[in-house]
C-alpha positions as CSV (number, residue, x, y, z in Angstrom):
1,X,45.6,6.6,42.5
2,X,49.1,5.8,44.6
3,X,50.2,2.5,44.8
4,X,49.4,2.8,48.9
5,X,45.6,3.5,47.8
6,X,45.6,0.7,46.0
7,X,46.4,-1.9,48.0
8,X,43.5,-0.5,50.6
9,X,41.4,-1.9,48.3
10,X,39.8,-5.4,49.9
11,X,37.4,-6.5,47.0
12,X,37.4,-6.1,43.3
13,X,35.0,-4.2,41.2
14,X,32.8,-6.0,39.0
15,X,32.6,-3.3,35.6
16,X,30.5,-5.5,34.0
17,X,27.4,-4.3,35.1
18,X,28.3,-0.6,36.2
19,X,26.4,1.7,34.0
20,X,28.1,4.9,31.7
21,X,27.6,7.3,34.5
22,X,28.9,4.9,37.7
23,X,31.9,3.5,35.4
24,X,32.9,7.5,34.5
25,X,32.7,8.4,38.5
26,X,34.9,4.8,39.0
27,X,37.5,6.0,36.9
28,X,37.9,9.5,38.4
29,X,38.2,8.4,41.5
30,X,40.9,6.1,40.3
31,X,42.7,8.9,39.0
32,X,41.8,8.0,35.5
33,X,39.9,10.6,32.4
34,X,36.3,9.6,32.0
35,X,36.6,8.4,28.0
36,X,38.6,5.6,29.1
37,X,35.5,4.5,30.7
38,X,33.3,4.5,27.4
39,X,36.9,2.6,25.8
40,X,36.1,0.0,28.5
41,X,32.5,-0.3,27.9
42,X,32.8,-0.9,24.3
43,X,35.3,-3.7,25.0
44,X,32.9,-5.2,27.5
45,X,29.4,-5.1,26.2
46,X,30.3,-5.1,22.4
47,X,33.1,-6.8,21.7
48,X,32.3,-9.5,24.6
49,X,36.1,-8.8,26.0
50,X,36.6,-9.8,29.5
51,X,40.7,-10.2,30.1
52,X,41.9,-6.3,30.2
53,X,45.6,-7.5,28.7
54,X,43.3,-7.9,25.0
55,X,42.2,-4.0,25.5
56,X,44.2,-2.6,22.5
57,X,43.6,0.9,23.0
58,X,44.2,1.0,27.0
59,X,47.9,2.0,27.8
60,X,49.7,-0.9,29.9
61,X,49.9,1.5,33.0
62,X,46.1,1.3,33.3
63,X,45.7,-2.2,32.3
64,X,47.8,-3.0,35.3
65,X,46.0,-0.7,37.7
66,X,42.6,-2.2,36.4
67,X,44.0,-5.9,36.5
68,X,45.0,-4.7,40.6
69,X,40.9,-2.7,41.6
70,X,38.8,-4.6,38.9
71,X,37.2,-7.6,37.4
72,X,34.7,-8.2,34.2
73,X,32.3,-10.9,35.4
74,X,29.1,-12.5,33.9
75,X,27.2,-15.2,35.4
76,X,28.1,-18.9,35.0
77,X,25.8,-20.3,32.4
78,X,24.8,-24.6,33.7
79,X,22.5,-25.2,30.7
80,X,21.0,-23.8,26.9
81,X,18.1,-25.1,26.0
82,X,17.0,-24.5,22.4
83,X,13.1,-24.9,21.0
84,X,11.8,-26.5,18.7
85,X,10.1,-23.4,17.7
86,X,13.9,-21.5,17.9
87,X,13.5,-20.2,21.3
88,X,16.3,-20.0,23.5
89,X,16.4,-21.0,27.4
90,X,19.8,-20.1,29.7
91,X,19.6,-22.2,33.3
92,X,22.2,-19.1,34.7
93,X,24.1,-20.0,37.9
94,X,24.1,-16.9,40.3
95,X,26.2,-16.9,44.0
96,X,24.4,-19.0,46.7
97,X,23.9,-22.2,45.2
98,X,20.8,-20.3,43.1
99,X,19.8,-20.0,39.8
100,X,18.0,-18.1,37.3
101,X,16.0,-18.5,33.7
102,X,16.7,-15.9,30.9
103,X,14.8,-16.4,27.3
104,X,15.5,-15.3,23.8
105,X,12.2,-15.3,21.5
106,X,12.8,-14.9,17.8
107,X,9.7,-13.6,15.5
108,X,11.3,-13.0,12.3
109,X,13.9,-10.0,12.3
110,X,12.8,-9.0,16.1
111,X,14.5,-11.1,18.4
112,X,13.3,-10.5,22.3
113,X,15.1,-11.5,25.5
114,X,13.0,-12.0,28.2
115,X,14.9,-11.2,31.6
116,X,14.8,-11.8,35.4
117,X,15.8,-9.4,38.3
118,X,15.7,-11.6,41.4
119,X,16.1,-15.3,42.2
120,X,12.4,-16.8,42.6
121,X,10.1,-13.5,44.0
122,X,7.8,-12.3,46.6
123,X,4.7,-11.4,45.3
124,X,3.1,-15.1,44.7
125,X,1.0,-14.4,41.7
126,X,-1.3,-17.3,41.7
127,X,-0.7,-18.4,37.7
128,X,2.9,-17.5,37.9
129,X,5.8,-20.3,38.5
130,X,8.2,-18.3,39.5
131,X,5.9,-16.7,42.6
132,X,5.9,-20.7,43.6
133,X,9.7,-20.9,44.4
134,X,9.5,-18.0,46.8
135,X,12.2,-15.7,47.3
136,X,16.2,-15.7,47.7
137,X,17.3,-12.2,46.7
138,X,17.7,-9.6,44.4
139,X,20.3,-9.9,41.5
140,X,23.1,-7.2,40.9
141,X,23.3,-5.4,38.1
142,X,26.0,-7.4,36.5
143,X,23.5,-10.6,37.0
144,X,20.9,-8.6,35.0
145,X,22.7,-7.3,31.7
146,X,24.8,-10.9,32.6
147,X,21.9,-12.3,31.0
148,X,22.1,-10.0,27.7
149,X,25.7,-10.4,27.4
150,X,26.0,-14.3,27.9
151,X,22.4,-14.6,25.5
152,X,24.7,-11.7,22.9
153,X,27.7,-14.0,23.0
154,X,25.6,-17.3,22.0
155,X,24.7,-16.1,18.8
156,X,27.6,-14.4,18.1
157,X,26.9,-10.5,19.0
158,X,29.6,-9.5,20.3
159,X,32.2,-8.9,17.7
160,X,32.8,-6.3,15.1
161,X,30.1,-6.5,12.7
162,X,28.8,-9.3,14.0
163,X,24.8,-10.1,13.6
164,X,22.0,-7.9,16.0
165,X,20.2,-10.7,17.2
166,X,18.6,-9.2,20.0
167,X,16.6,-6.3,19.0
168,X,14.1,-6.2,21.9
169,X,14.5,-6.7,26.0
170,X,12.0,-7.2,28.7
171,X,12.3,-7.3,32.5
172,X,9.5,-9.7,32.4
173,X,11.6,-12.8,34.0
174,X,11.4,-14.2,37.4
175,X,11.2,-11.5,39.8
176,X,9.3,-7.8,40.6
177,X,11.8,-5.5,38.8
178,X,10.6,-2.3,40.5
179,X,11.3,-4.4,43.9
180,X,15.2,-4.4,42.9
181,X,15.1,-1.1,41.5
182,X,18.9,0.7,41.9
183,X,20.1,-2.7,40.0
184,X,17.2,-2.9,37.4
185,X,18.0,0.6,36.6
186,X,21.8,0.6,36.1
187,X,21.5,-2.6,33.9
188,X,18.7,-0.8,31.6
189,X,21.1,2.1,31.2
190,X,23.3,-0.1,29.6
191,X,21.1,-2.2,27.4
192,X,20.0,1.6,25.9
193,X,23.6,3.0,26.2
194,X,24.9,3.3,22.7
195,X,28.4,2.4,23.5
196,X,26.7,-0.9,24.8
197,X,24.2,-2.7,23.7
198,X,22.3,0.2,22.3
199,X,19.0,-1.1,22.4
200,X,16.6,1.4,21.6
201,X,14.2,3.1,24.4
202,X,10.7,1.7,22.4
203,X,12.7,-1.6,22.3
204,X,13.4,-1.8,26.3
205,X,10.5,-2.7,28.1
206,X,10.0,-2.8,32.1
207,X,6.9,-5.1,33.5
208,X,5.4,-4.4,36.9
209,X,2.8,-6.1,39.4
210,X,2.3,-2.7,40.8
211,X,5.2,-1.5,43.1
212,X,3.3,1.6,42.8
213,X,5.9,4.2,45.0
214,X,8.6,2.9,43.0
215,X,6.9,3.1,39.5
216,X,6.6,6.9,40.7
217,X,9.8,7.0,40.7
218,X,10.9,5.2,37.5
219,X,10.0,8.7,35.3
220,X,13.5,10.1,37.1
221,X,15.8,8.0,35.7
222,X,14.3,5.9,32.2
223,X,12.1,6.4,29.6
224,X,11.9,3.0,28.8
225,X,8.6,1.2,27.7
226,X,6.2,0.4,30.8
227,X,4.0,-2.5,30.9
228,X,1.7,-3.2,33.9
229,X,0.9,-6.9,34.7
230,X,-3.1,-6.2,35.3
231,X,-4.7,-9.8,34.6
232,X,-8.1,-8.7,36.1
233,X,-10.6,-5.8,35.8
234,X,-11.4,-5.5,39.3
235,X,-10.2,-5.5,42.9
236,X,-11.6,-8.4,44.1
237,X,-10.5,-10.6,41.4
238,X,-7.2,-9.4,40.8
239,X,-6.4,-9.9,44.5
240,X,-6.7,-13.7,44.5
241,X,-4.7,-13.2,41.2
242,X,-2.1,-10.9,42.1
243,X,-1.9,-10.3,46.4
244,X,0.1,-7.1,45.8
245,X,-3.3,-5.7,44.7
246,X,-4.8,-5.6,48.4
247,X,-1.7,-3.1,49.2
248,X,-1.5,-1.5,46.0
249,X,-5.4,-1.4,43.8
250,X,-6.2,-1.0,40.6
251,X,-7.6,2.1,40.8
252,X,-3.6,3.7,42.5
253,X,-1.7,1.5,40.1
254,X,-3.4,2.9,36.7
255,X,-3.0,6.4,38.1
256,X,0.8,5.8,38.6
257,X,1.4,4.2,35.1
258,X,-0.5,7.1,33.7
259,X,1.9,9.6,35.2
260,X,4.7,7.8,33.8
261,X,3.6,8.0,30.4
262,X,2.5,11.2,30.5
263,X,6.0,12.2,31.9
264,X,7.6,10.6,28.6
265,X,8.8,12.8,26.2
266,X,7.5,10.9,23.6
267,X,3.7,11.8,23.7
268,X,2.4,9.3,21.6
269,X,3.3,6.1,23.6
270,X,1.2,3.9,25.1
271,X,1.4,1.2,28.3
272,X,1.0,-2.2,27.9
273,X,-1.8,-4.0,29.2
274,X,-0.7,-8.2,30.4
275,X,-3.9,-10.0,30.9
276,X,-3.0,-13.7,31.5
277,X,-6.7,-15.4,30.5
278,X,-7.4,-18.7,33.0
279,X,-10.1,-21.0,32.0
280,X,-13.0,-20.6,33.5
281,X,-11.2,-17.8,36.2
282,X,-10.9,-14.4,34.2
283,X,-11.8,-15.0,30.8
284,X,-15.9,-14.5,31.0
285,X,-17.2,-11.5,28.4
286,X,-18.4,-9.8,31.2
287,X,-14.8,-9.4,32.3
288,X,-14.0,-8.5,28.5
289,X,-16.8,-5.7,29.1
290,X,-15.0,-4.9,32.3
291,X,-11.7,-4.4,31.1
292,X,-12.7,-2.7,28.4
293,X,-14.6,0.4,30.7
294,X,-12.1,0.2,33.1
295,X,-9.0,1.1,30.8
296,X,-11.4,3.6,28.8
297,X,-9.4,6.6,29.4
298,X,-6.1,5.2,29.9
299,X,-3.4,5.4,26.5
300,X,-3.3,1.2,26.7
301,X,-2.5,-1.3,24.0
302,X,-3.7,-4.7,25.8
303,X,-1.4,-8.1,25.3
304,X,-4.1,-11.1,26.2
305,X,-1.4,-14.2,27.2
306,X,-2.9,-17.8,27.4
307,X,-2.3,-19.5,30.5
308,X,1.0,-21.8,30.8
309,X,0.0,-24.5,33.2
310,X,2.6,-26.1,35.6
311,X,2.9,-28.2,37.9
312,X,2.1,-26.7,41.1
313,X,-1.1,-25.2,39.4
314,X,-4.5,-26.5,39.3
315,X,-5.2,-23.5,36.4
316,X,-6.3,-24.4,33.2
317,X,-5.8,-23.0,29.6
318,X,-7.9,-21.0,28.3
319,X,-9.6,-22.6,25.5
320,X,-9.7,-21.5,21.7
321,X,-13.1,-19.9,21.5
322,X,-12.8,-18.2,24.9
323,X,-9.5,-16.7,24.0
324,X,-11.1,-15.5,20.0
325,X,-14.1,-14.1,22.2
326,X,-12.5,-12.2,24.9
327,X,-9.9,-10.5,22.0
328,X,-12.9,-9.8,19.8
329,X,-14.6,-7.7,22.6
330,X,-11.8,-5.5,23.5
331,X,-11.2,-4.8,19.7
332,X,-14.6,-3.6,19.1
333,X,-14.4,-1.6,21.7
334,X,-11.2,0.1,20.4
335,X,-8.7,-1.0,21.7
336,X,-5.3,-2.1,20.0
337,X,-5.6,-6.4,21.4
338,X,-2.6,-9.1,20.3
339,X,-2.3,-12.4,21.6
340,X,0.9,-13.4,23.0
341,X,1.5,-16.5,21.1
342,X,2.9,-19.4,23.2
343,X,6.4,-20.0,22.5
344,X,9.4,-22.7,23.8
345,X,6.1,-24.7,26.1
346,X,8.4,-28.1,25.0
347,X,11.1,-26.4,26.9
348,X,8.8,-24.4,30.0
349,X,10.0,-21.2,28.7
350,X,6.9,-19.9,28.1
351,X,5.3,-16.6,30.4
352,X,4.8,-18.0,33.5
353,X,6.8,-20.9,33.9
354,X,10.3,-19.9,34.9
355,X,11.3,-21.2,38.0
356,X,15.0,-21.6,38.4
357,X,16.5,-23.4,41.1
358,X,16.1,-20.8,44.0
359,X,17.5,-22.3,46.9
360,X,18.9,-26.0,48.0
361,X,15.4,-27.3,49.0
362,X,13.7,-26.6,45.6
363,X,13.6,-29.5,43.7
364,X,15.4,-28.9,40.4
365,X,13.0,-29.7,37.4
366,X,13.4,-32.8,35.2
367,X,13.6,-30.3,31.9
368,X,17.3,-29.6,32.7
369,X,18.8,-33.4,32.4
370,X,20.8,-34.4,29.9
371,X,19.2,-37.7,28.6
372,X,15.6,-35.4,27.7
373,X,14.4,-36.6,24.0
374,X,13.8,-35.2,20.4
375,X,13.0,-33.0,19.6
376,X,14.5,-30.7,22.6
377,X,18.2,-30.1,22.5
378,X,20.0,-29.4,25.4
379,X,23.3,-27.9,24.3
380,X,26.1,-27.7,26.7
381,X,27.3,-23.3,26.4
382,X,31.1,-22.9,25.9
């Protein structure tokens, strides 16, 4: 590129969340051989190196010409909030006065992130916090592996040799990923992307309310894990539940997930069912029964998650004995049932409760000031 073309150019590029294939095409068209991109990758999403003057093995001609077209962003992080139980919480800061919620989950050697694609979202899932806050926008792509990077750099990641915290990812944050899907897509590439984070396709997992044309299209570009957000075994139910269901029904949204896993080429792998259980709402034996007929000839494991009550619900927790009842039914019918166990509740990280601050008039939430009390740390991120 001439020094003329250069200086046409009115905004910097953010790299950091431009996946293999994009960041190759961005450095052709800069004049520049694609295996510089994959040099700049590695710097970026393993070593956790932002300033292009500490790229050893990029020539000073390019670091110049990237320092002039380019920039290496992540998302400002305002608070980390750590668990008693070891989970992780990141308050992110994203442009327009918004934020977002990103959490890390450790269960022995597996460590999962748990990641949002939009501030707040649309689809006002009754038992769902973040469906309360409404909707602002959709994050980039550099705001969604943001969150993998800034959560990789907390515990120390990104360095030579330094420890694999993170073994697992799930777009199961705030937001509908399949509503933001070009960005959602990019920023999976790179979580799976060897040169990256290299996150294994079993290991990457994609929820969904039921965007049903765009879950069609998912099978074209990732063969990441697919887990459909069902939480009723009917229409009518699962319309107060979930509103997306009156456009999109059951019946549409299992065929779709079905033709996604049947376009894997892994043939052996299996959806996931998410069935939040509300006292006294979905959590009857009959709808046990119900479930259990209605996924009959679907390849399902099913994930039964307790409700997380919050504020601006009237829902209940679903007690004990309803919870042992409802799992026991599904397993002696044959299917593969686990309980999502509650984790970070002291710190409203648990499934359902992320609500980050989404725009000026949405009261921020008392969890996030500094004077809280033992046992919850709130630890300022560097």
């Amino acid at each position: 590129m001439s020094e003329a073309q250069i200086n046409t150019v009115s905004e910097k590029v953010n790299l950091m969340g431009m996946s293999p294939s994009k960041m190759k095409a961005w450095f052709a068209e800069i004049g520049e051989q694609p295996f510089r991109a994959t040099q700049v990758i590695k710097w970026v999403h393993q070593l956790g190196v932002s300033d292009f003057d500490e790229m050893s093995n990029i020539s000073k001609g390019l670091k110049s010409k990237l320092k002039e077209l380019a920039v290496i962003e992540a998302p400002e992080v305002l608070r980390q909030l750590d668990s008693v139980d070891g989970t992780r919480k990141f308050l992110i800061q994203v442009s327009g006065g918004n934020a977002i919620e990103t959490v890390f989950i450790p269960d022995g050697e597996r460590g999962t992130l748990c990641v949002s694609s939009q501030v707040g979202c649309s689809l006002d899932c009754s038992f769902c916090a973040t469906g309360k806050q409404g909707f602002n926008r959709d994050l980039t792509a550099a705001e969604i592996i943001g969150q993998v990077h800034i959560a990789a750099k907390s515990f120390g990641q990104l360095q030579v040799k330094g420890p694999r915290k993170i073994t697992n990812v799930v777009l199961m944050g705030m937001g509908e990923p399949l509503l933001n899907f070009d960005n959602v897509v990019d920023a999976m590439h790179l979580m799976m992307e060897d040169n990256a984070y290299g996150i294994s396709k079993r290991r990457v997992t994609l929820s969904t309310s039921g965007v049903v044309p765009a879950l069609d299209r998912l099978s074209d570009y990732t063969d990441a894990c697919l887990a459909i957000s069902l939480h009723a075994p009917n229409d009518e139910l699962r319309n107060k539940l979930v509103p997306i269901n009156k456009k999109y029904p059951i019946a549409m949204l299992l065929a779709s997930a079905k033709r996604y896993i049947e376009k894997l080429p892994d043939t052996h792998r299996k959806m996931t069912i998410e069935y939040t259980l509300i006292d006294h709402v979905n959590d009857r034996p009959e709808h046990a029964y119900e479930l259990a007929e209605l996924l009959r000839d679907v390849p399902v494991k099913i994930n039964l998650i307790p409700f997380n009550p919050f504020n601006l619900s009237d829902y209940k927790k679903v007690s004990n004995n309803a919870l042992n009842r409802f799992k026991d039914i599904l397993m002696k019918e044959g299917y593969i049932t686990t309980v999502r166990t509650t984790r970070g509740d002291d710190i409203d990280a648990a499934c359902g409760q992320l609500a980050g601050s989404v725009n000026d008039k949405t009261r921020r939430s008392e969890r996030y000031k500094a004077d809280q009390p033992e046992p919850l740390r709130i630890i300022p991120f560097a």
